[in-house]
N, C-alpha and C positions, 0 to 999 in steps of 0.2 A: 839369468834373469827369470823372476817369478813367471811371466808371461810365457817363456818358451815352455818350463815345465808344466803350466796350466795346460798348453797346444796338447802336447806329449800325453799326458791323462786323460785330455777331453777326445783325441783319437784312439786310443786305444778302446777309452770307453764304450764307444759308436761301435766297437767288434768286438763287446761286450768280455773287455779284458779289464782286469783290475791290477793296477799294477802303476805303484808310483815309484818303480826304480825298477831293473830287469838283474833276475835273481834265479838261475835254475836250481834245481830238485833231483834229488834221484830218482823222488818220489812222483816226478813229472813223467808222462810216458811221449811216443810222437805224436799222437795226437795234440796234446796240451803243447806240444812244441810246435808244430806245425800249426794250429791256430794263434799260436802268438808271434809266431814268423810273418804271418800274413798281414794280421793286423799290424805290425812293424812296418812290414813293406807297407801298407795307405797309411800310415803316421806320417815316416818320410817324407815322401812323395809330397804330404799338404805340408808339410815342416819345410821340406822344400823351397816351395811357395812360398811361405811364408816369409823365409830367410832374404827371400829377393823384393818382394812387396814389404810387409809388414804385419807381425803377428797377431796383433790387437786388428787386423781385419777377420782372422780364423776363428778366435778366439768367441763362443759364444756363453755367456756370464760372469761372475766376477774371477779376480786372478786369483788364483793360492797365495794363503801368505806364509811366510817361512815358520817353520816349529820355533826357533829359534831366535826370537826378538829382543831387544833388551827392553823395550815398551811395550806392553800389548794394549 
């Protein structure tokens, strides 16, 4: 669902991670691993939530919509 992936992007964001899919590096060091470990774990944590509530309550603006439409 567009909404889950929008949660997933809009928290990572908040720990100022860029990252619309999870992709190591070798070029990545621990640091860069360790702050995207973190922001993972409070992703979760509200994905969590969300999973038992309801997404579109986390959710703050509109959803992503998929690269891949047959409409645009």
């Amino acid at each position: 669902m567009a909404v889950f992936k929008t949660l997933f992007q809009q928290q990572m964001l908040k720990s100022n991670i860029i990252i619309p899919w999870i992709s190591q590096s070798f070029s990545h060091k621990d640091r860069e691993l360790d702050l995207t470990l973190n922001a993972l774990k409070n992703t979760l944590l509200i994905y969590s939530k969300a999973l038992k509530r309801t997404p579109n309550y986390f959710v703050q603006g509109p959803i992503v919509k998929p690269v891949f439409r047959k409409y645009n």
